[in-house]
N, C-alpha and C positions, 0 to 999 in steps of 0.2 A: 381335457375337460374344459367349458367354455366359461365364462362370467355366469352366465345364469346356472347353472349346474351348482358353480361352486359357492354360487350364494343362497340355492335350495338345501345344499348339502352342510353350509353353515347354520341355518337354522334347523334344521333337523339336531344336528349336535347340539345348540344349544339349548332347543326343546327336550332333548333325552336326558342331558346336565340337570337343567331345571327338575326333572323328576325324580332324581337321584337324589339332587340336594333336599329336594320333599322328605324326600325317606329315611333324611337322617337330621331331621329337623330336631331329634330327641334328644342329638348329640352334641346340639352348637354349646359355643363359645360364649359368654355372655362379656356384654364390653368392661371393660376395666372403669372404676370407679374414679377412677382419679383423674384430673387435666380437664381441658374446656372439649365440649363436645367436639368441635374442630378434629382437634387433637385426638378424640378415640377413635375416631370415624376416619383418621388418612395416614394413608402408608404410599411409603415411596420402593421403585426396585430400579436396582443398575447394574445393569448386562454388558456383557462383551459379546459382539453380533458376528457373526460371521452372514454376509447376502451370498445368494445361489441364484444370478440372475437366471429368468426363464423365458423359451419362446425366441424369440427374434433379439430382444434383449441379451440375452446368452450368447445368441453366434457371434454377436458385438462386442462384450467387454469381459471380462472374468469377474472370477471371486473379490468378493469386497471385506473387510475387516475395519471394525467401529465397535463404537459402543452406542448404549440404549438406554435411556430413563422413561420412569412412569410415573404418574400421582395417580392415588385411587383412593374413592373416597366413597366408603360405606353407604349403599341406603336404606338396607335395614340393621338392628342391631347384630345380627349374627355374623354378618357378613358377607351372605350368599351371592347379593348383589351389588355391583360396584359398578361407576362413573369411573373412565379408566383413559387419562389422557397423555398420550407417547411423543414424545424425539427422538430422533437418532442421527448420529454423522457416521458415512464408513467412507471409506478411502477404495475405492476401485483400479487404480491402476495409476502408476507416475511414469517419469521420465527424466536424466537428466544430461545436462550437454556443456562443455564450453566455449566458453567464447571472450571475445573481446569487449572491456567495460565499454571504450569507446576510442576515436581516432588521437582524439584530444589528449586524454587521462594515459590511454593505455592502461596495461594491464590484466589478467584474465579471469574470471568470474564464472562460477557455475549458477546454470539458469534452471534450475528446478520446476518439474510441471507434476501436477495433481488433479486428480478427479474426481469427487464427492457426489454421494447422492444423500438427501437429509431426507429420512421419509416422517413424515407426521401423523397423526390418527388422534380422533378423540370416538368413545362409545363405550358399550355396555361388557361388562366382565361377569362372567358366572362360575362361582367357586364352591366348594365342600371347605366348609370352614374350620371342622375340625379331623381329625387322626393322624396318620403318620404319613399317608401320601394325600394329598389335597389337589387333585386335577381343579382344570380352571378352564374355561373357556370362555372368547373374547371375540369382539368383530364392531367394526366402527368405518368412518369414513374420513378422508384425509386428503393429503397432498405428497407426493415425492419432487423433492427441489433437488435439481444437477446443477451443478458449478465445476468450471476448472479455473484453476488461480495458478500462477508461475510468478517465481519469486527469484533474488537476486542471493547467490553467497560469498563470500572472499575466498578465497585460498588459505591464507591463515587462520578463519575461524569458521565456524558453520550457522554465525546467527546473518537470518537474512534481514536484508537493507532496501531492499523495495518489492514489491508484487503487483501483481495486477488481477482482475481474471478476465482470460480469454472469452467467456461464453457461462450465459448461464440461463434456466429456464425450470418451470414446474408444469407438475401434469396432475390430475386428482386423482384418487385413486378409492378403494375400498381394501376394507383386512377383514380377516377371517384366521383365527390360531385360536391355541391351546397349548399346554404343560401341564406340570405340575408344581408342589411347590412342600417341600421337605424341610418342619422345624428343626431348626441346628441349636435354639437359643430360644428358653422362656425367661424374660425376668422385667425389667422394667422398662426396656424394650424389646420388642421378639423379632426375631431373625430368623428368616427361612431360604433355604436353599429356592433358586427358579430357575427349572427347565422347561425351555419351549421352544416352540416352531410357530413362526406366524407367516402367513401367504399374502402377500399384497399385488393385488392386481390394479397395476398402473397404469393410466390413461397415454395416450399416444402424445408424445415431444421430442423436442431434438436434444441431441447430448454429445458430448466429446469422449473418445475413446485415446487411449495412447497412439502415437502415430496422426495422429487428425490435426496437427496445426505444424505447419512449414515455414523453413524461412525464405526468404525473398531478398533480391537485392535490395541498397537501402536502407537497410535494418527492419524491413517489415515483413510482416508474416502472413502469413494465407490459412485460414481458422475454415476447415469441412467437416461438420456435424454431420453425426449421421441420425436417424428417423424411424421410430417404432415405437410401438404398445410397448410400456417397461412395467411389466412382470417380474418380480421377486419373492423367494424362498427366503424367508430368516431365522438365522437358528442361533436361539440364545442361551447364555447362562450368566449366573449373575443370585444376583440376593433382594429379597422384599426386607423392608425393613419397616416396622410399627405396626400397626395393630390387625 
């Protein structure tokens, strides 16, 4: 399925959402009397993400694992609609090696590598505010930022003592998901369980994959990025937390 498919296909679901939550409009939630409007109007959720890179993206790097936050801020009082703005870090694949601190010092040091994609989003969120299962559905526009960082450790301990990063870059993107979202907890804060899936279709940039930075006589290294559309599957779980 292409970008535009999957962005007919995302409002369509969010139009269908939209008339569902119409129809149970008899059933909302009314906001809590208490706290500064602020406060009744935003809830925050934080996820453990598993990425399912896709496309070209995919034949390049593997599974990634991170976690995810959100702020969402009410804009009518039942909740149906929300202002819904995303971070995430996951780690996609590392690497490590030793080697020598230096000719000087002596000694040997593992040199650790890492590969991060941070994706971003801000946009519109559509929920069923109240029952036992509360689908949700979401879509906004963003950035994914890749970075790799390599860092230094000792042998006797494991905190590192210098880093760097090899390569780094962002590409825009747009999202499109959905869950749901299962009260665990009413009281003077409410807690709900969140499950979901969000698609992010990533603009074309370069990135590092494991394997992709060599060493070189001299102490230097030879950094080959590779180059594609980054497409991503993300599938969360995690907990909303406030109103």
């Amino acid at each position: 399925m292409n970008t535009a498919s999957m962005s007919r296909a995302a409002l369509l679901l969010i139009l269908a959402a939209s008339t569902l939550a119409a129809q149970n409009a008899s059933t909302r939630e009314p906001l809590a009397q208490t706290g500064s409007q602020l406060a009744r109007r935003s809830s925050f959720s934080l996820d453990v993400i598993q990425s399912r890179p896709q496309g070209a993206l995919g034949r390049n790097v593997g599974l990634g694992y991170g976690v995810d936050g959100a702020y969402l801020f009410r804009l009518d009082g039942a909740g149906i609609w929300s202002i819904r703005v995303g971070a995430g870090i996951v780690s996609y694949g590392g690497e490590s090696r030793r080697t020598t601190l230096s000719e000087s010092v002596g000694g040997r040091v593992n040199v650790k590598t890492n590969n991060y994609i941070v994706p971003m989003s801000i946009g519109a969120q559509l929920a069923r505010p109240s029952g036992l299962f509360r689908p949700y559905l979401n879509a906004g526009i963003g950035g994914l930022a890749f970075f790799t960082e390599s860092h230094l450790e000792g042998e006797d301990d494991q905190r590192a003592f210098a880093s760097t990063t090899n390569h780094s870059s962002i590409a825009p993107s747009w999202t499109a998901g959905g869950g749901i979202y299962m009260p665990v907890y009413n009281g003077k804060t409410n807690v709900q369980l969140d499950l979901g899936m969000q698609y992010v279709g990533g603009g074309r940039t370069r990135y590092l994959a494991p394997g992709r930075i060599a060493d070189l006589p001299g102490a230097r290294i030879s950094v080959t990025p590779l180059e594609s559309e980054t497409h991503l599957l993300i599938v969360r779980l995690g907990a909303r937390i406030g109103s």
